[in-house]
C-alpha positions in Angstrom: 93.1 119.0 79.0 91.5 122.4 78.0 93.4 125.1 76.0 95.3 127.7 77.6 93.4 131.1 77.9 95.3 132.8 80.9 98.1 135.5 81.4 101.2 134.5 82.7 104.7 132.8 81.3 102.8 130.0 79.0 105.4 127.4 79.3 104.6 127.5 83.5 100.8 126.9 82.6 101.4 124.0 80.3 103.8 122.5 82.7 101.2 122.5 85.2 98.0 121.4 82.6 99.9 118.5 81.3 100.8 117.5 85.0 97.8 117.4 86.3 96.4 115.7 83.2 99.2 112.9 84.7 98.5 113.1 88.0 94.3 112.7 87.9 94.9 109.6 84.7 94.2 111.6 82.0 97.7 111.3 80.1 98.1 107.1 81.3 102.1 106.0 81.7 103.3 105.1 78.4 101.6 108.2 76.3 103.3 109.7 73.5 103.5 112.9 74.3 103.7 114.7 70.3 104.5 118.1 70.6 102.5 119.2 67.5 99.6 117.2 68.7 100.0 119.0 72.5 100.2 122.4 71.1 96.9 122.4 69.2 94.9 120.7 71.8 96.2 123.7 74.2 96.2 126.4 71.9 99.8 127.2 72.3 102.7 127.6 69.7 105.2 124.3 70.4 107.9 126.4 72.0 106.6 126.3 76.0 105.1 122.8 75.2 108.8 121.4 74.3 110.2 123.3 77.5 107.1 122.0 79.6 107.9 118.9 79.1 111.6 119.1 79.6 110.6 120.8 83.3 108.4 117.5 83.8 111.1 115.3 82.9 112.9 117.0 85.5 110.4 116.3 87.7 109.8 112.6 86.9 107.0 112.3 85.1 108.0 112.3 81.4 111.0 110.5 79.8 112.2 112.0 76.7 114.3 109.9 74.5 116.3 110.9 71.2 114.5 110.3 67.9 111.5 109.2 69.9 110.4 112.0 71.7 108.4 112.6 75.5 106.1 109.8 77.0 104.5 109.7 80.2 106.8 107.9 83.0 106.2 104.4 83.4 105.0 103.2 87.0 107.8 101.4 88.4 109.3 99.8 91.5 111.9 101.7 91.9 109.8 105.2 92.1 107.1 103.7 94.6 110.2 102.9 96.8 111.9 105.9 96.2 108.5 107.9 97.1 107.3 106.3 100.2 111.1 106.1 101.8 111.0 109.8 100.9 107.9 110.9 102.8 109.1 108.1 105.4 112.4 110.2 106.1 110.5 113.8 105.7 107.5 112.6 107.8 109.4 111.5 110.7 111.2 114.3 111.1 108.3 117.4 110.8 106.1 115.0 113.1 108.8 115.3 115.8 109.3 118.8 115.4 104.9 118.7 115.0 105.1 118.0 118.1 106.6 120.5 120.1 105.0 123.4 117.7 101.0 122.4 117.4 98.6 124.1 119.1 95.1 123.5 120.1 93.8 124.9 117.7 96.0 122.6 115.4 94.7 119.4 116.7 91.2 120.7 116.2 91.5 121.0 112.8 93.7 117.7 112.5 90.8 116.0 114.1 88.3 117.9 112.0 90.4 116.3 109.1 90.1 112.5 110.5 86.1 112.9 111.0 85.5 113.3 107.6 88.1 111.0 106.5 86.0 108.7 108.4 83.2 109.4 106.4 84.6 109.1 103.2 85.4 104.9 103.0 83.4 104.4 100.4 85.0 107.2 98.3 88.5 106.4 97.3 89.6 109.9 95.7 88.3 111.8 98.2 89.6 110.3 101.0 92.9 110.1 99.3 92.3 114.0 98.7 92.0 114.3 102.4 94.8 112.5 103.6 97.0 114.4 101.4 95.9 117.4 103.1 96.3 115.8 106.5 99.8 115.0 105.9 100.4 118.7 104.9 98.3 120.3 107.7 100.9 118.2 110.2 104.0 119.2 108.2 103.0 122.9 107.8 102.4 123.1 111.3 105.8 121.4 111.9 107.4 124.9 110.8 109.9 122.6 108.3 109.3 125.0 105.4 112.1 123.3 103.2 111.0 119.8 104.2 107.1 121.2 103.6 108.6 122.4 99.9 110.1 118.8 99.4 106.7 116.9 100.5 104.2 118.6 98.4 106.5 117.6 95.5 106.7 113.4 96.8 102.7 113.8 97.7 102.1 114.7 94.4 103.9 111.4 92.9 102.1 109.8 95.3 98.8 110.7 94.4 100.0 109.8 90.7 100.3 105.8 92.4 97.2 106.2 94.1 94.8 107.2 90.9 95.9 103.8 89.5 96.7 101.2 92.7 94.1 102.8 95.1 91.2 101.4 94.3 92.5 98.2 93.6 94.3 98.1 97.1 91.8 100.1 98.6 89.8 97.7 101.2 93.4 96.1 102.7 94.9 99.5 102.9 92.2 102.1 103.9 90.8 100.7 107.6 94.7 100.4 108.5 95.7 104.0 107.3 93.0 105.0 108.9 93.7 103.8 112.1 97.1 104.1 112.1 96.0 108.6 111.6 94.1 108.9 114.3 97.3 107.0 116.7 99.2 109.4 115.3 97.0 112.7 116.4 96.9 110.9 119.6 100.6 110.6 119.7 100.8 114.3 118.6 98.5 116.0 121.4 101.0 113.8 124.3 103.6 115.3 122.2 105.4 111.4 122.1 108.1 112.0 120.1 109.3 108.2 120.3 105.8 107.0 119.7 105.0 109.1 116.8 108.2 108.1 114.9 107.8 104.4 115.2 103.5 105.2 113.9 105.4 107.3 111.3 107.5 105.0 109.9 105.0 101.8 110.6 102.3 104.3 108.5 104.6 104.7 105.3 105.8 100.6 105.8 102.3 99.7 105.8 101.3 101.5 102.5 104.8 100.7 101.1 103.9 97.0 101.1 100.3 97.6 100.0 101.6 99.0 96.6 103.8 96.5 95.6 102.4 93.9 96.4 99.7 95.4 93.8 102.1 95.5 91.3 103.7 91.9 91.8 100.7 91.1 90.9 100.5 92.7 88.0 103.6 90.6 86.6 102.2 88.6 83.8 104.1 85.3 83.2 104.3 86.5 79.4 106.1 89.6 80.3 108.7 87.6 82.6 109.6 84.9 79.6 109.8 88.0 77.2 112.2 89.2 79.3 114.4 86.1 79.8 114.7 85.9 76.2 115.7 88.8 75.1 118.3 88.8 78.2 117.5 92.9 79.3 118.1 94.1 82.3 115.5 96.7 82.1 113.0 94.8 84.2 109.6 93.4 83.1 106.9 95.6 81.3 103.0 95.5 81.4 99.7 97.2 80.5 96.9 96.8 82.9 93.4 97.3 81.9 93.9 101.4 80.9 96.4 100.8 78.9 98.6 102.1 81.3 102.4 100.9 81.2 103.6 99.4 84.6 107.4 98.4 85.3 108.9 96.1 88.0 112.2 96.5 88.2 114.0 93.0 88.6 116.9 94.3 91.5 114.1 95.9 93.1 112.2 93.2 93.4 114.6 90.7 94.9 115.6 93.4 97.5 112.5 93.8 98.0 111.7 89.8 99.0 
């Protein structure tokens, strides 16, 4: 994070500084997040630090608790569902309506997108970068401007999943996503709605089950006899190699067998 040097209400530029320090690893899940200790490395007096950080709890990225203060949002089951049945629901819907409102020129520059996704396999941010942008080029040209609003928001918590499980999950998932974009720019120009739901839905499954199965796997039996023991329903709790504190929920997971 770099201090804050530009005009404008200070307590919307340290909301987005400390979110993007989440969202590219910087600030791992689990940080304390010290006010004091915030406001010097910034620059800024503690007031827009203290509302910053109650906007990102609003957002899901920081959970404040009394007498403790702000961390960084755990990594949990839970959110990973609630994200990718999210953009499942959202996607569907501004695909269908994508296609009855792109144009040529639209596919062009979908395609244009793919090309250099395809180029980019051995470069796991960048390609991630671009299939954000895919996803938003499809739903902007959907004319769902509400919907659009919603998905940057869910992309962005998904790209906070993706700096930690995409690498990891990287050679089962990429060829597959990969595949599964270019069906659905196919589906798109023959303006299939039926077809371009079910690749919709079969795209967000497909990464869905990538993800968790990643974090299954980062279930450590210590964790799982820790929480026998002390009886909490809270779920199981683990660091991976960053530092970085993961959650499994235990409901989620059973629903999720």
């Amino acid at each position: 994070m770099k201090a804050i040097r530009h005009s404008g209400s200070k307590k919307n530029l340290v909301c987005k500084e400390l979110r993007d320090a989440i969202l590219r690893g910087e600030l791992l899940p689990g940080t304390r997040l010290v006010i004091k200790d915030l406001a010097a490395r910034l620059d800024v007096s503690p007031i827009p630090v203290r509302e910053a950080l109650q906007q990102l709890e609003a957002d899901g990225y920081v959970v404040i608790e009394p007498y403790i203060g702000g961390t960084v949002a755990p990594i949990e089951s839970e959110s990973i569902n609630e994200v990718f049945h999210l953009l499942e629901a959202m996607e569907t819907f501004s695909s269908v309506a994508a296609c009855r409102q792109l144009s040529k020129e639209d596919f062009a520059e979908l395609q244009s997108v793919l090309v250099q996704m395809d180029s980019l396999v051995n470069d796991p941010e960048a390609w991630s970068r671009a299939n954000k942008h895919f996803h938003q080029l499809i739903c902007d040209g959907s004319g769902t401007r509400l919907i659009g609003t919603l998905m940057t928001k869910v992309l962005d918590h998904l790209e906070r999943f993706q700096c930690f499980f995409l690498k990891d999950v990287f050679s089962e998932l990429l060829p597959k996503a990969q595949k599964e974009h270019w069906l659905i720019l196919e589906a798109l120009r023959k303006r299939d709605t039926a077809r371009i739901t079910m690749l919709t839905q079969q795209h967000n499954r497909t990464c869905l089950t990538a993800f968790t199965r990643r974090l299954r796997k980062l279930e450590q039996p210590q964790a799982q006899n820790s929480s026998r023991s002390n009886g909490s329903g809270k779920g199981l709790e683990h660091k991976d190699t960053n530092g970085a504190i993961i959650r499994m929920n235990r409901r989620a997971r059973r629903t999720q067998r």
